[in-house]
C-alpha positions as CSV (number, residue, x, y, z in Angstrom):
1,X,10.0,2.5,14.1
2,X,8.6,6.0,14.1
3,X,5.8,7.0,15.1
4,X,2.6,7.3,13.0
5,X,1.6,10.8,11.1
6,X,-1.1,12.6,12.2
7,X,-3.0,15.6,11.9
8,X,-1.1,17.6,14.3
9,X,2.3,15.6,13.9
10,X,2.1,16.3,10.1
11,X,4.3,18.9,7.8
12,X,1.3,20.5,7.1
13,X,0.3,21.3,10.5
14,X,3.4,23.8,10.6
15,X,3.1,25.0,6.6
16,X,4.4,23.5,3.9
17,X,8.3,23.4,3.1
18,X,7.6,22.0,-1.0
19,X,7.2,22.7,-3.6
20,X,10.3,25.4,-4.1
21,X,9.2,29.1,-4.3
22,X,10.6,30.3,-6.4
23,X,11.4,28.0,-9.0
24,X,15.1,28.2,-9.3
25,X,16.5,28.3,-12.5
26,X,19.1,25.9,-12.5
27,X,19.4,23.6,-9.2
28,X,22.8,21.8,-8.8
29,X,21.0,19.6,-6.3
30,X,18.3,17.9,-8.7
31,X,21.0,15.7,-10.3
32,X,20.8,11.9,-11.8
33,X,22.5,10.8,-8.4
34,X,19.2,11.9,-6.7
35,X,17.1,10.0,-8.6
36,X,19.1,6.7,-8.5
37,X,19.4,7.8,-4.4
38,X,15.4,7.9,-4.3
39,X,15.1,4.4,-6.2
40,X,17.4,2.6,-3.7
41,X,15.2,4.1,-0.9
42,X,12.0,2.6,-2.8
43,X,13.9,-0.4,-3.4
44,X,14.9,-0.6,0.5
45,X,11.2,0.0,1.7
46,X,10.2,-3.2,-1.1
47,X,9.1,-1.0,-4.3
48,X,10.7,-2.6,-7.8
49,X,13.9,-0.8,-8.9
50,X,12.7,1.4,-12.1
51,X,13.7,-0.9,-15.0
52,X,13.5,0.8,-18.2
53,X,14.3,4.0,-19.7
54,X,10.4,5.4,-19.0
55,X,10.5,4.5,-15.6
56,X,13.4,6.6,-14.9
57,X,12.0,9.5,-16.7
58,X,8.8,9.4,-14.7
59,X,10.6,9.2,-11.3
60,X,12.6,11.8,-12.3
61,X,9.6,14.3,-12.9
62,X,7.5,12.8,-10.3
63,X,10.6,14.1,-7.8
64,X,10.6,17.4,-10.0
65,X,6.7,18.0,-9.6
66,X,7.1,17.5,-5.9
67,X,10.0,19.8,-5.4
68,X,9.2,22.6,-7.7
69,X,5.5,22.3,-8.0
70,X,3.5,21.9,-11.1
71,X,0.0,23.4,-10.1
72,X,-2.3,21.2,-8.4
73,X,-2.6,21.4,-4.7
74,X,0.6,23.6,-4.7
């Protein structure tokens, strides 16, 4: 088990690595196999597995806000 987060132990503490600057314009990483990776991991740690068509759409752009920033605290 790791070790809890904390102030000093966070990403923060030594800048921020997301979201993506610059944007790129076309990232061969941000695929469907990414998403479906990132439900497993939610499905391992006891989250439901996205089941319909919306759910999939919004984990996908939730992962897209995060990586590439959409305002905010960005």
């Amino acid at each position: 088990m790791s070790e809890p987060m904390t102030r000093e132990s966070s990403p923060a503490a030594a800048g921020r690595a997301y979201p993506i600057t610059p944007r790129p314009e076309d990232d061969a990483r941000f695929t469907v196999g990414l998403t479906l990776d990132v439900a497993d991991v939610l499905t391992q740690h006891g989250y439901p597995r996205p089941a319909s068509g919306l759910d999939w759409v919004e984990l996908k752009m939730a992962l897209f806000r995060f990586l590439y920033g959409n305002g905010g605290a960005s």
